[in-house]
N, C-alpha and C positions, 0 to 999 in steps of 0.2 A: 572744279565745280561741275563739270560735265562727266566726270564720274559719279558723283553721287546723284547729280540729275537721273543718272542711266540708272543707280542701285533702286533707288525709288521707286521708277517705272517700274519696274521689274520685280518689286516687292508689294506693288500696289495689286495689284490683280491677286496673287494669293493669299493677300492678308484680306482681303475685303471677299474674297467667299469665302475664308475661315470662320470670319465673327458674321456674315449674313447667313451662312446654312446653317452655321451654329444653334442663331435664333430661330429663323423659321423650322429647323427638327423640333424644337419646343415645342412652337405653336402648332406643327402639325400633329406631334401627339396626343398634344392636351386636347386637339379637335375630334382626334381619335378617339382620345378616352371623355367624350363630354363634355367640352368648355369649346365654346362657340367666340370664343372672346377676341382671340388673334386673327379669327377667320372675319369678323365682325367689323373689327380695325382696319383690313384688309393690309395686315402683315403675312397670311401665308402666298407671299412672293418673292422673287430675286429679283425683283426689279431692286438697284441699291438705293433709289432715291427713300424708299420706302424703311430703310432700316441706317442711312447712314448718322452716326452721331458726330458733332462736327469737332467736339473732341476727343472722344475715344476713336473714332474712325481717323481721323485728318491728323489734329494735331498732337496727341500725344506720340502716336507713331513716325511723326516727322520729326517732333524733336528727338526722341530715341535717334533714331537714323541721323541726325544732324550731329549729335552728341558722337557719336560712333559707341552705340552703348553696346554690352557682350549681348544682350537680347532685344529684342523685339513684340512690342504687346500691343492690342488693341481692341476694342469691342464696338460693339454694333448697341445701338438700341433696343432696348429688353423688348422680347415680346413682352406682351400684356397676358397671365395665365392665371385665372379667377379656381383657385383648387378647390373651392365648395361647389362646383357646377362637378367635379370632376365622378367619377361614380364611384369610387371608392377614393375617396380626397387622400389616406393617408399611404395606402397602395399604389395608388398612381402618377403620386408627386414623384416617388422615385422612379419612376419609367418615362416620366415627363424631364427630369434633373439629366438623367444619364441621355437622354436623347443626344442633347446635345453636342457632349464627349464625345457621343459615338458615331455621330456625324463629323467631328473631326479628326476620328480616326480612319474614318471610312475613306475623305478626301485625303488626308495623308498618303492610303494607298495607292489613292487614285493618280496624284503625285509624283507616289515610286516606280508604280508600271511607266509613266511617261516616259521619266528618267531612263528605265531601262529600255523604251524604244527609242529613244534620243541618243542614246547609245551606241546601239546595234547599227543606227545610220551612220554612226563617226566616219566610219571606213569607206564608207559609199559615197561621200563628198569630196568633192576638193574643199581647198582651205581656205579658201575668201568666202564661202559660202556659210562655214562651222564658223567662221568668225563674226559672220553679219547677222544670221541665224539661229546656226546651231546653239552657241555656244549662251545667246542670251537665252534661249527656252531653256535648256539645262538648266542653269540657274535660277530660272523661276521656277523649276520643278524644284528643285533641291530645297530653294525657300519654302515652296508649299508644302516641304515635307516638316519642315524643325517649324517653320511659322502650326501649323495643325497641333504637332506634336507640343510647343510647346504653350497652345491652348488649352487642346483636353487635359492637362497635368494640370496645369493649373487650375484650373474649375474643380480639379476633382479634391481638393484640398477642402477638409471637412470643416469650413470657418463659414456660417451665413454672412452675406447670399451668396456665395459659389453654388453651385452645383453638389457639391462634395458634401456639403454641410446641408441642404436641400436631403438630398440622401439618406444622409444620416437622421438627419430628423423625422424621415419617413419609415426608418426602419427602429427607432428608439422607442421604450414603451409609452404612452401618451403621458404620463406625468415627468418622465425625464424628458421627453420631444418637446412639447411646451416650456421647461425650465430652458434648454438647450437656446430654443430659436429668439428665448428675449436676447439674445447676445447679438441678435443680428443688426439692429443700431448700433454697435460699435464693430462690425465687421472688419471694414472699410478702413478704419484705424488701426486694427489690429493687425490687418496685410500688412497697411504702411510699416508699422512697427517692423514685421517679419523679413520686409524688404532691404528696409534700409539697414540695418542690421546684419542681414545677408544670412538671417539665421533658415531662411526657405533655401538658400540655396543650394546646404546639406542635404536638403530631401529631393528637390526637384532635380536637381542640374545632372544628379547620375542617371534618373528616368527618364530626362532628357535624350541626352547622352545615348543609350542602352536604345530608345526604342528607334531613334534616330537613327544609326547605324542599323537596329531591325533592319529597317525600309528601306536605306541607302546600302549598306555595306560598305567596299571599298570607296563607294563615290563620295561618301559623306568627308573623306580625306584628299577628295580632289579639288 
C-alpha cells in the first residue's frame, strides 16, 4: 500500500501540469487571437484550484493507478473558448486546438532535460541520498514525459472534441467542416467504443512508444 501511496505522489504533480498547461495554452491563445473568455473566467492561471476537475483530475487517474492500468489519463477542466470572438474563427480554431499539444510537448521536453540532469548527478551522490532523492525525481521526470506524450497523442486524434478533430474541422471546406462537427455529440462514445476495443491502441501506442524513447532514450528502459 506504501508503494502505490509513493507511485501516486509521484504521478501527481506531472499529471496535473499536463492537463492544467494543456488548458490555459488554449485559453492563452484564444486571448491572443481575440476571445477574451478564459481571461474573463480567470482560467489564464496555474493556480490548480482554478482548473481541477474532481473526476478527470482525481479520480479517474486514481482509479487507473489503483487498477494498475498499462496507461494513465486525465484532464483538467475545459477552458471556456467562444470561436466567434476569435478574428478569423475558422483560422484560429486551429492555432487555438494545437496549442494545446504543443504545450504538452514542450513540457515533455522539459521533463527529458531534467531526466538527463538527474542523471549526470547519479555519480556525484552517494546512495542513501539517489535513494531518498534522486531516484523518486527521476521517476517523476520520466512520468512527466509518457504522462505529456501520452496526452498530446491523444488529443490529436481527429474525433470532436479532441483537439485533433477541432483541427480538422478548421482546416476542412466549411460545408464538409460543419457536416463533420455534428458528430461531436457522439464523440465521447465513439472514444469509449475505440478504447474498449483497443482498436486506438494500433494507432496510438507505437507513437507512444516512438516519441517516448525520443525524449528518454535508454532511460525509458530503466
Amino acid at each position: 500500500m506504501s508503494e502505490l501511496i509513493q507511485q501516486i505522489s509521484i504521478m501527481a504533480i506531472p499529471l496535473l501540469l499536463a492537463v492544467i498547461l494543456h488548458e490555459v495554452a488554449h485559453g492563452w491563445v484564444a486571448y491572443r487571437l481575440g476571445d477574451t473568455t478564459a481571461k474573463t473566467a480567470g482560467r489564464l492561471t496555474l493556480n490548480p484550484l482554478a482548473h481541477i476537475d474532481p473526476i478527470g483530475s482525481i479520480l479517474i487517474p486514481a482509479l487507473l493507478i489503483f487498477s494498475q492500468a498499462p496507461f494513465l489519463f486525465g484532464y483538467a477542466k475545459p477552458v471556456p473558448v467562444n470561436f466567434h470572438y476569435l478574428r478569423n474563427p475558422k483560422r484560429d480554431m486551429v492555432w487555438v486546438a494545437l496549442s494545446g499539444v504543443t504545450a504538452n510537448f514542450l513540457l515533455a521536453l522539459v521533463f527529458s532535460l531534467g531526466n538527463r540532469v538527474l542523471m549526470a548527478l547519479v555519480p556525484l551522490l552517494d546512495g542513501a541520498l539517489i535513494g531518498t532523492l534522486l531516484h523518486p525525481l527521476l521517476l517523476m521526470c520520466r512520468y512527466g514525459v509518457v504522462i505529456n506524450v501520452a496526452l498530446g497523442i491523444f488529443n490529436l486524434i481527429p474525433i470532436p472534441p479532441l483537439d485533433g478533430g477541432r483541427v480538422l474541422t478548421g482546416l476542412l471546406p466549411p460545408r464538409a467542416a460543419y457536416q463533420y462537427s455534428r458528430i461531436e455529440p457522439y464523440g465521447f462514445f465513439i472514444l469509449l467504443g475505440l478504447l474498449v476495443t483497443h482498436i486506438l491502441d494500433w494507432f496510438i501506442s507505437p507513437l507512444i512508444y516512438f516519441f517516448t524513447r525520443l525524449f528518454l532514450g535508454s532511460a525509458w528502459l530503466m
